[in-house]
Backbone as numpy.savetxt, mean C-alpha at the origin, in Angstrom:
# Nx Ny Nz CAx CAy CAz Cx Cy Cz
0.53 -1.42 12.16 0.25 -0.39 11.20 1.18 -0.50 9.99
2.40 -0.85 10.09 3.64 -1.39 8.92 2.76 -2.22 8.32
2.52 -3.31 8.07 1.72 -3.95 7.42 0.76 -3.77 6.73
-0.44 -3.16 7.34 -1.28 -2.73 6.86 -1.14 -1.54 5.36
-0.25 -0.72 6.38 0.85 0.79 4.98 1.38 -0.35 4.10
1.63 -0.89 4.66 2.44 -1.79 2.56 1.62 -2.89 2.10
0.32 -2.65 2.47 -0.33 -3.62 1.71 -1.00 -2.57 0.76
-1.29 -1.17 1.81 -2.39 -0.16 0.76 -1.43 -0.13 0.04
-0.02 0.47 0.17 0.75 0.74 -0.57 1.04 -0.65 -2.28
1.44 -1.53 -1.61 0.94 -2.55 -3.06 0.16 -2.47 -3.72
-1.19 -2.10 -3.13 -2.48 -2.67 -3.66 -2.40 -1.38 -5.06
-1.85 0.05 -4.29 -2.12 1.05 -4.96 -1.30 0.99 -6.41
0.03 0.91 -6.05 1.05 0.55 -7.02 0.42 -0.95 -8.19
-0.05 -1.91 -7.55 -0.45 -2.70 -8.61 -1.89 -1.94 -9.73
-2.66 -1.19 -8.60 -3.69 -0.50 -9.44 -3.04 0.44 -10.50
-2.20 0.53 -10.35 -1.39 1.76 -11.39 -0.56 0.48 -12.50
-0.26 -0.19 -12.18 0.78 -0.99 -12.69 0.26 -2.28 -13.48
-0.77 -2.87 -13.00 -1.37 -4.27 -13.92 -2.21 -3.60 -15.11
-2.90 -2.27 -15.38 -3.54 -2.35 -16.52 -2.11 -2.27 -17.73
-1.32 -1.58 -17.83 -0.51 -1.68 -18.77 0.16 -3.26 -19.79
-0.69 -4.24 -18.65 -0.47 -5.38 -18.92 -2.05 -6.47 -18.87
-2.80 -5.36 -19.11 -4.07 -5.71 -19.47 -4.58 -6.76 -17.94
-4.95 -6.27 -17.25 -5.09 -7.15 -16.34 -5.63 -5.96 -14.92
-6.48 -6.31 -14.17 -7.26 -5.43 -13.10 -7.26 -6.24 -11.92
-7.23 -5.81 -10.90 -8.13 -6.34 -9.62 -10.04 -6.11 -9.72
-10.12 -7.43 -9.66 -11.46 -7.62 -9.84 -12.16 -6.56 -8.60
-11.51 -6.93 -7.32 -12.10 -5.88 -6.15 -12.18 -4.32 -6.31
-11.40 -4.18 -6.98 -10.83 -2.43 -7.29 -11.27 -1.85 -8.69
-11.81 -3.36 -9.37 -12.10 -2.73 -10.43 -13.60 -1.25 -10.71
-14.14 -1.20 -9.65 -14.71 -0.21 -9.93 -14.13 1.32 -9.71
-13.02 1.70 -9.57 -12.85 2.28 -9.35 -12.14 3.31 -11.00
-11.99 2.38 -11.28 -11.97 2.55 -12.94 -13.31 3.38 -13.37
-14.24 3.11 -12.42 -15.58 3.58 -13.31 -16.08 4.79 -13.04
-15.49 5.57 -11.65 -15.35 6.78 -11.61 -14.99 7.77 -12.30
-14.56 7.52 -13.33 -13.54 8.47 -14.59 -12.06 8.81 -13.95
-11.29 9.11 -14.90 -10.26 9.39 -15.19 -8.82 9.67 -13.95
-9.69 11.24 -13.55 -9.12 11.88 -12.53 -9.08 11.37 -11.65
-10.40 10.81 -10.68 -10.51 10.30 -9.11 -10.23 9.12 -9.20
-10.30 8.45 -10.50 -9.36 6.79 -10.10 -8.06 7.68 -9.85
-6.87 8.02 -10.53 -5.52 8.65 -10.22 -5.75 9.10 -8.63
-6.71 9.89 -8.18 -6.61 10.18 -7.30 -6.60 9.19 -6.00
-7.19 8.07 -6.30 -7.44 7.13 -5.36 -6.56 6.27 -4.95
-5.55 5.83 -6.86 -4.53 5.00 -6.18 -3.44 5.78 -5.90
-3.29 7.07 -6.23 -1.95 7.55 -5.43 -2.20 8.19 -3.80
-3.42 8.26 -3.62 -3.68 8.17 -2.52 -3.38 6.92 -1.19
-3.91 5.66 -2.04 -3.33 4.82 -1.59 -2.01 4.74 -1.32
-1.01 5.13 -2.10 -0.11 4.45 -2.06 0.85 5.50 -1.24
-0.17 6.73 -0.82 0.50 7.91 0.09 -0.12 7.92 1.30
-1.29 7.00 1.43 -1.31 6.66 3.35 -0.32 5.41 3.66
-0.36 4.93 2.49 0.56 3.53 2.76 1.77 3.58 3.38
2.28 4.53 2.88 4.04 4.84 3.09 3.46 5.87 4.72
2.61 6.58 4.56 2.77 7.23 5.82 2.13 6.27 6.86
1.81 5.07 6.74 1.33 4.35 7.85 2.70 3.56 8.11
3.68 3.30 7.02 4.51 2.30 7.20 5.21 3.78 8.11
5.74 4.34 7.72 6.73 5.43 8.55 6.11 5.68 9.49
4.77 5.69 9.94 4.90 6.55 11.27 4.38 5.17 12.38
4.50 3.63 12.00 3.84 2.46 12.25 5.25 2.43 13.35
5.12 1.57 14.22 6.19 1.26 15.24 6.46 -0.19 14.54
8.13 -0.65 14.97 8.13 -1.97 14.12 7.51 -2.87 15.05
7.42 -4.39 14.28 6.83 -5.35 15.21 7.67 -5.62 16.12
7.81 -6.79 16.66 8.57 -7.47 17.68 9.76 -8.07 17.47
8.99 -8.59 16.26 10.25 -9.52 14.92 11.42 -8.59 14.62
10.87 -7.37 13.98 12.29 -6.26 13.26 12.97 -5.79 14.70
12.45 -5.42 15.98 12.93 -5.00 16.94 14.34 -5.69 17.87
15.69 -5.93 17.56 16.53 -6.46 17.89 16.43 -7.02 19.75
16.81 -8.01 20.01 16.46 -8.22 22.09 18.27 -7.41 22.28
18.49 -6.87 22.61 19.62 -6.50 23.28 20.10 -6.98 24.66
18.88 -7.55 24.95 19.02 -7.63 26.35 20.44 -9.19 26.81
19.82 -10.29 25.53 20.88 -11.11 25.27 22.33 -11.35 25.06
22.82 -10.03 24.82 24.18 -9.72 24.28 24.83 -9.92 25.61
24.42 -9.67 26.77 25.34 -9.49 27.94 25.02 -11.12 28.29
């Protein structure tokens, strides 16, 4: 679920972040075509399940330290 939360989370942040530099996601670009409000609404949406999937996601295996080795 970590993974998944920081990818919405990117995806959302770049939707906010590449037009200022003239530039879109071709996949997302319709979302532009909704008007004004519900695009805003969509990518900060994104980028607010993102963070709550990364926080409430258990880590993988990888971030999880073996303790068991130390002894």
């Amino acid at each position: 679920m970590r993974k998944i939360g920081t990818y919405a989370a990117l995806i959302g942040l770049a939707l906010i972040i590449l037009p200022y530099f003239g530039l879109t996601l071709k996949l997302f670009g319709m979302i532009d075509e909704l008007g004004e409000t519900p695009a805003w609404a969509i990518k900060i949406g994104l980028i607010v399940i993102g963070v709550v999937l990364f926080i409430l996601g258990k880590p993988s295996e990888e971030e999880v330290p073996n303790t068991a080795e130390k002894e």
